[in-house]
C-alpha positions, 0 to 999 in steps of 0.5 A: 603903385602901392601894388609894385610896391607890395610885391617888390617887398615881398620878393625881396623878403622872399629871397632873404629867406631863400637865401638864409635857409640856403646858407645854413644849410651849407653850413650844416653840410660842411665836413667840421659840421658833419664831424660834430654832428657825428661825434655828438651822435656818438656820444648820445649813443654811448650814453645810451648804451652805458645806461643798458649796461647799468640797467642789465647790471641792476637786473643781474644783481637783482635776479642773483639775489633773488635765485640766492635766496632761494637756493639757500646760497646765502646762508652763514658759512659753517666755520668747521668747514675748511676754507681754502686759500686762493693764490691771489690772495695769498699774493696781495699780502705784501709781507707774503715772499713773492712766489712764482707757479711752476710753468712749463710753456707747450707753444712751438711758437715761442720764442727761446 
């Protein structure tokens, strides 16, 4: 009797289990599950890929100061010297009059 009994239990344990295990895989397996799951997936890969970024960044200003140093680039500039006005700056000045480049388009394909 205690033998029936026994097993019966433990069949009955086992297809709880069985059961369990089967519908969270269903679950996982639905198109919102797998939507997450890729979304999540992406997200770790885009964080994974901004920390290279910032590492390369960190490794290219370090190795511009080193090369800096020792090219001598960083050395005070003479103020006799001229220094040459860019146009970007000169436009960035808000009390500057806006000035336009002279342009002439060569592309056939634009339209008049």
């Amino acid at each position: 009797m205690f033998r029936r009994t026994f097993w019966f239990t433990a069949g009955a344990a086992a297809g709880v289990w069985a059961t369990t295990k089967v519908n969270r895989k269903i679950k996982q397996l639905t198109p919102e599950s797998l939507a997450a799951q890729a979304a999540d997936k992406a997200i770790e890969a885009g964080h994974k890929l901004k920390d290279f970024a910032l590492d390369v960044r960190e490794g290219m200003i370090r190795r511009e100061a080193e090369l800096g140093g020792a090219l001598g680039l960083e050395a005070p500039v003479d103020p006799e010297l001229p220094v040459r006005q860019h146009f970007a700056v000169e436009a960035a000045d808000p009390a500057a009059p806006h000035r336009t480049l002279p342009y002439t388009s060569y592309n056939r394909n634009e339209d008049h």
